[in-house]
Every structure is written in C-alpha cells, then in structure tokens.
C-alpha positions in Angstrom: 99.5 59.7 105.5 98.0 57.8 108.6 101.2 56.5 109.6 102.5 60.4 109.3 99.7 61.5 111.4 100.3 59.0 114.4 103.5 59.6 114.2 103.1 63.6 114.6 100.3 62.8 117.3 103.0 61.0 119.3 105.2 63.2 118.7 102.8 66.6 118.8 105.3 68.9 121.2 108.3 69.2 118.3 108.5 67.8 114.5 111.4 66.2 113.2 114.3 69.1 112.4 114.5 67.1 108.5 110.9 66.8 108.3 110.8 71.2 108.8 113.4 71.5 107.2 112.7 70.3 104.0 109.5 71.8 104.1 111.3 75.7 104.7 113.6 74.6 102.0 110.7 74.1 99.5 108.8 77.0 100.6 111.8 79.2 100.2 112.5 77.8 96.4 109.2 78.5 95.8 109.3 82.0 96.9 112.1 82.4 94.8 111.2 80.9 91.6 108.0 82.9 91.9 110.1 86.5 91.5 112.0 85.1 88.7 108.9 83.9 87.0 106.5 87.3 87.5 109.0 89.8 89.5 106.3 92.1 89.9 103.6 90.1 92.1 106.3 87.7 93.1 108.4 90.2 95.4 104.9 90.1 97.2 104.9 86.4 97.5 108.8 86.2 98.7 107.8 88.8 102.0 104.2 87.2 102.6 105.7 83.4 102.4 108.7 84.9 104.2 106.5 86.1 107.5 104.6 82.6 107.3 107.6 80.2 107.7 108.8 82.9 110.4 106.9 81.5 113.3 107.9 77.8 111.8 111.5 78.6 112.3 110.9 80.0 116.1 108.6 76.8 117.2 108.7 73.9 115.5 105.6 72.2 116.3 102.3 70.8 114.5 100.2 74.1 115.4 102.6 75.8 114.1 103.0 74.3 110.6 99.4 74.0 110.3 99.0 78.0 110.6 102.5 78.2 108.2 101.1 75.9 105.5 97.4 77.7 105.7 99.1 81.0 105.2 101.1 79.8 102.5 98.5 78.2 100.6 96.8 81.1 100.8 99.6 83.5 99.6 100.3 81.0 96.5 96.3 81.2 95.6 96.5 84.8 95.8 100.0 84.9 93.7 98.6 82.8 91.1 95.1 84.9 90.3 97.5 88.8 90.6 100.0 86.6 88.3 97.6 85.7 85.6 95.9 89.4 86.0 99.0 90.5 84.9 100.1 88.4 82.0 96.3 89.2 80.7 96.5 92.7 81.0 100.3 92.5 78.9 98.7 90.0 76.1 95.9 92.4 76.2 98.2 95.6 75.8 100.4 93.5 73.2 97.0 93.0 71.2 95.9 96.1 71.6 99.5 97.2 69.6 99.0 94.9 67.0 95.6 96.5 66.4 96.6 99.9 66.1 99.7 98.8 63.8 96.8 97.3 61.6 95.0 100.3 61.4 98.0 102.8 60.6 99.0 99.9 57.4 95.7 100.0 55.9 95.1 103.4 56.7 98.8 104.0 54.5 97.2 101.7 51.8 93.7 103.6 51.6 95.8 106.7 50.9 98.4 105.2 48.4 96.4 102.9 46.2 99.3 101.7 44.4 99.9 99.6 47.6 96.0 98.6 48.6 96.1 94.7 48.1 99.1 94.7 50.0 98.5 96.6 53.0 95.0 95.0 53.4 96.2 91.4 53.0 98.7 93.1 55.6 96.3 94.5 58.1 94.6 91.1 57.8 97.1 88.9 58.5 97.8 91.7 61.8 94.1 91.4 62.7 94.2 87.8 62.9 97.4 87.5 64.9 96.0 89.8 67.8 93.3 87.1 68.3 96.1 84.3 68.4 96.2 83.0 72.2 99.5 80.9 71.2 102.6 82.9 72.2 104.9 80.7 69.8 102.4 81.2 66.8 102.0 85.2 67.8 105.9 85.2 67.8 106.3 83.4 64.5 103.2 85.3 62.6 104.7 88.7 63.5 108.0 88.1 62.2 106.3 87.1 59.4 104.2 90.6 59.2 107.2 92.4 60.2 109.3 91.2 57.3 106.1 91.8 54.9 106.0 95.4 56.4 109.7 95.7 55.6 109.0 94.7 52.1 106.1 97.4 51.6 108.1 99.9 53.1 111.4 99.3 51.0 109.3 99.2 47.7 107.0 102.4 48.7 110.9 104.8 49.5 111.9 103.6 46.1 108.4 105.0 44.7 107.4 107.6 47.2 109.1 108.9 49.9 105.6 110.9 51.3 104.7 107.9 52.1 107.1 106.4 53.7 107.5 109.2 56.2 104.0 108.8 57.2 104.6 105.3 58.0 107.6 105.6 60.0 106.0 108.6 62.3 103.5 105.5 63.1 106.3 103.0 63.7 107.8 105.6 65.8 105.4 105.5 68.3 105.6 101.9 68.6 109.5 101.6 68.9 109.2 104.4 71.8 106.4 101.5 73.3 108.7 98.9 73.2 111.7 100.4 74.4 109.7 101.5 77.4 108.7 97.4 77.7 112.1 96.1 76.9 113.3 98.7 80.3 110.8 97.1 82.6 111.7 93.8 81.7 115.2 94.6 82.9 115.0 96.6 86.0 113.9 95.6 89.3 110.6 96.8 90.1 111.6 98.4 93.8 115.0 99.5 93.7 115.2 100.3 89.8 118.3 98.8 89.1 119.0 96.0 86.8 117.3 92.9 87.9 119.0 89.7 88.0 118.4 88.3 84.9 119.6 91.8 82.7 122.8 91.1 85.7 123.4 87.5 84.4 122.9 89.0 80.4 126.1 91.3 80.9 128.4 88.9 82.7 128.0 86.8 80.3 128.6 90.0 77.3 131.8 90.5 79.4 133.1 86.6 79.4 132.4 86.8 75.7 134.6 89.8 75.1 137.5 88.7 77.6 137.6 91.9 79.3 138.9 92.1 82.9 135.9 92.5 85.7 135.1 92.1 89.3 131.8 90.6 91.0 130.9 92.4 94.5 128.0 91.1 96.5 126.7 93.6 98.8 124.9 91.9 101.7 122.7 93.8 103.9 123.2 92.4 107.9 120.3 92.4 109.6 118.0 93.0 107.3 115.2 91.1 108.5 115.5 92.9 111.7 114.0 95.9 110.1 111.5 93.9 108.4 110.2 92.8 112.1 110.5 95.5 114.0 109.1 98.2 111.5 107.7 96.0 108.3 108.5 95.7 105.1 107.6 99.5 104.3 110.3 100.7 106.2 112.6 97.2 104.6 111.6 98.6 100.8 112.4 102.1 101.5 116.1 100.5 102.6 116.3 98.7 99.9 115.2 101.9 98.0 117.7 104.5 99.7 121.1 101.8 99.4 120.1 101.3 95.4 120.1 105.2 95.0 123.5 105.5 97.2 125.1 103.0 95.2 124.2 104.1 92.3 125.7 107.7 93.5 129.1 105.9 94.1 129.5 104.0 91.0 130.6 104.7 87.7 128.3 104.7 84.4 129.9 102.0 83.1 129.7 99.8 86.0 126.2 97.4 86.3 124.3 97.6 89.5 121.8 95.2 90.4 119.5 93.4 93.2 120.2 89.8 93.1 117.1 89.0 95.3 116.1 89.6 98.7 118.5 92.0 100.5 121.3 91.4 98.1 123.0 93.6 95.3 125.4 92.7 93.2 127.9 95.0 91.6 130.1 94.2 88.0 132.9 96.6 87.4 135.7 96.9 84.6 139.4 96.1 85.9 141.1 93.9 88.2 141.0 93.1 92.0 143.5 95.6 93.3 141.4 98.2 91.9 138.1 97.0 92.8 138.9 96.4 96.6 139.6 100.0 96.6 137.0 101.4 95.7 135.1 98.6 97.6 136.9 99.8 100.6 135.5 103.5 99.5 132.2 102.2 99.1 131.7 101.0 102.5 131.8 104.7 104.8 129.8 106.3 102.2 127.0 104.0 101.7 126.3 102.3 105.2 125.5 103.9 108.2 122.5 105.8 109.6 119.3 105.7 107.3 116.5 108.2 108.0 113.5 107.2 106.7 109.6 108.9 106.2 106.7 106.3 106.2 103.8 108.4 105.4 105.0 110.6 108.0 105.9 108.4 110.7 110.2 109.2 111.0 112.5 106.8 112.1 116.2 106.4 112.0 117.7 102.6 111.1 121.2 101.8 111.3 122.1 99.9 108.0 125.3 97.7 107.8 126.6 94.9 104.9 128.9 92.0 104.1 130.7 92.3 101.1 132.7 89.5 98.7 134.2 90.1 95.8 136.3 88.1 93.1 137.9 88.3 90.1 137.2 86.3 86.8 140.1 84.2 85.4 139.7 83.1 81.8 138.0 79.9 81.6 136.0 80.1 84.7 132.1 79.7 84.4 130.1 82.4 85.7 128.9 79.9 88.2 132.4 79.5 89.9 133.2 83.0 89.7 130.0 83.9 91.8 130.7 80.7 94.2 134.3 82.3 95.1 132.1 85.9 95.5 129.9 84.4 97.5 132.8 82.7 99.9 134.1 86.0 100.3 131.4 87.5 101.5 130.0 84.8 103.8 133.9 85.6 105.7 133.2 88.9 105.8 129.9 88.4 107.5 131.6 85.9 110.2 134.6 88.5 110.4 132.0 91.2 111.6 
C-alpha cells in the first residue's frame, strides 16, 4: 500500500489507464450482479454506481477516484441495508402465510373431529416451520406439510366432501398469493416485461423442444445521453414507453424482455427471413420522437437503437447463439 501511494503521489496528475480500468470493470460487475441478485433495490445501485464512475471515466486522476470510491462505498452500504429490508419483509410475508395456512388446518380439524389429531399435529408442525430462519430446512419442512395436507385432504373427499370444499376455498386464496409472487419474480420491476432470468428459462424451453427461433437485441443509442441531460426520471419513463411500444408490435407468443440496462431482448418463433422482416417493421414504428411528462415538466427526446439478430442452429449453446446476436448488433451500431 505505501509503495501504491508513492507511486500515485508521483504520479498525482493521471493514474495508470490499467490501474482505472480494472477498477470500472469491477465496479461495473458489481452493479450488475447486484440487479440479478435483488432486481428491485439493485436497479438503484446500477444508476447510482453508474453516475459515480462517470466523473472517473472523464478525468482520471487521484481526486477523482477518491470522490468515485466514497460514492460507491456509500451506494453499496446503502444497497446492502434496502437489500436485507427486503428479503425480511418477504420471509416475514412468507411466515405470515404459513401462519394463516395453520390456522385454516386446525380450524378444519376443530370442525371435523374425525380428523383432530391430524390437523393439529399438522398446524404444529406449520407453526414451527414459520419460526425456521433456515431457507433449506423451511423448503424441505413444507414439502413435508404439503404432502401431509395432501394426505388429509384425499382421505377427508373420500369421507366428506363438505369438508373438503371448505378447505380448498382456504387454499384458494393462497394459490392466488403465490401466483401473484411467482409474476413478480419474473418480470422486470420498471418496464414489466420478463426479466432476464424468466428470458434465459424460455430459451432454454425452446432448445429443448427443437423449435425454430430468433434472438433480437434491441440497443438503445445514446441512452446515457438522456440519463445526463434530463436524469434517470426522464431515462425510466424511456425505458417505460419502448417496453409498452414493443409490446404493441409483437405477437403474444413472442417473449419480450429487458436484458439489463438499456437493452431488450426479443425471442420469436420461425426463421431469419421472417424475423428480419418484421425487425425491419419494428424499427419506424417503435423509434423516433418520445414525448414524455415528468411531474409536469414536458419534454420531447429523440429515441434511436441498434439491433442484432440471429438464428439458432441445432446444437448451438445458448451462449453462442447470443454471442452471434450480439455481433450483429454491435455492426449495426458502427453502421449508424
């Protein structure tokens, strides 16, 4: 560390281009691995990490990384408390489920006494489970419960089908819960589209089944532009308004989704021929002049993109397929 600080007080008007650049490079990863890890406070992380390695990238010199790495280190701290906030509230929420579900069983048992001892050994073993702190154990013990609730409820529609409608109105209410949970986890918290993980789930659905697809990146140009000039309001509402035209211009089946940052990426059935065209269709209708309302400041933005697209052949890894993508549309971008 000494030798690294008489080094940079030697050299104290410009630091080494490998020395900054590894240090962007790592600050960058981190921004990104924090939105795959919590999506919801780590979008905030990506644009606040995003401004503070800004004024790195303009001037490379030892104020300036000192202010870059205090900003930063503030931004993580702040990332890490909203990120455990959140995963508390859902194990909270989670618990709270289990909880009810208890009460519902032994309520079912108090009114059915043929099944008493079972749905209180039941609601015991659910009782105990929402105090469980170990997601592997809460996993394992509510399989366990679930498959015990199965049992009940098999044995009581053979006995006593009163019963069993009661219970399933309760489970009802449950199933709606976690259908709702099992959407969030899927979409992209801004735009609403499939986020890239759901993305990566259905490629991989249609590599399985062997049917014929296309990859399109959408880049948007610029982007950061808007972010600067107008701030990151202005740069979600774009993000906003191209996930709603897209979505306008796209089929049902197709699968829309961000890919991070200022990136969608688009999956549709059939084969490249097809897909250019209606790529080449895409590109009037969705780009062009934005008008957007920022708590009732107007402004008009002119929104442009780079687009790739490729092909899967059998026996290509998703990795390749979305390399060639890629490569596509980082020609498009020096074509424009």
């Amino acid at each position: 560390m000494s030798s690294l600080k008489r080094y940079l007080e030697r050299n104290s008007e410009k630091l080494p281009d490998l020395f900054t650049g590894a240090y962007l490079t790592l600050v960058e990863t981190v921004a990104a691995g924090a939105v795959l890890c919590c999506p919801p406070t780590g979008e905030i992380l990506e644009r606040e990490l995003s401004t503070a390695i800004d004024a790195l990238k303009r001037e490379r010199n030892p104020r300036s990384f000192k202010s870059c790495q205090q900003k930063a280190l503030k931004s993580l701290r702040s990332w890490g408390e909203e990120s455990e906030a959140y995963f508390t509230r859902k194990t909270i929420e989670i618990k709270e489920m289990l909880t009810e579900l208890a009460r519902t069983a032994e309520s079912i048992g108090d009114r059915d006494k043929r099944y008493t001892s079972q749905f209180h050994d039941l609601t015991a073993n659910l009782q105990t489970i929402a105090q469980l702190d170990d997601i592997t154990r809460l996993r394992s013990s509510v399989l366990k419960s679930a498959a015990e609730l199965k049992s009940c409820v098999d044995q009581m529609a053979r006995e006593g089908m009163e019963s069993v409608f009661q219970l399933e109105a309760s489970l009802a209410s449950h199933r709606v819960a976690l259908e709702q949970a099992r959407e969030l986890a899927t979409l992209d918290p801004l735009t609403g589209l499939c986020n890239r993980r759901e993305v990566e789930t259905r490629l991989a659905g249609r590599v399985s089944s062997q049917t014929p697809f296309c990859v399109v990146i959408v880049d948007l140009n610029n982007f950061r532009r808007i972010n600067e000039q107008h701030g990151h309001t202005a740069g979600d509402e774009v993000l906003r308004q191209i996930a709603r035209e897209l979505r306008a211009s796209s089929r049902a089946q197709d699968t829309l989704g961000r890919w991070g940052g200022n990136e969608f990426v688009m999956v549709i059935d059939g084969s490249y021929a097809s897909t250019r065209v209606k790529v080449q269709r895409l590109r009037p209708w969705v780009f062009g002049n934005y008008d957007l309302d920022l708590s009732g400041k107007k402004l008009s933005v002119v929104v442009s993109a780079s687009i790739g697209m490729a092909e899967w052949s059998p026996g290509e890894t998703l990795l390749q397929l979305l390399g060639r993508a890629d490569e596509d549309m980082a020609r498009d971008k020096a074509a424009s």
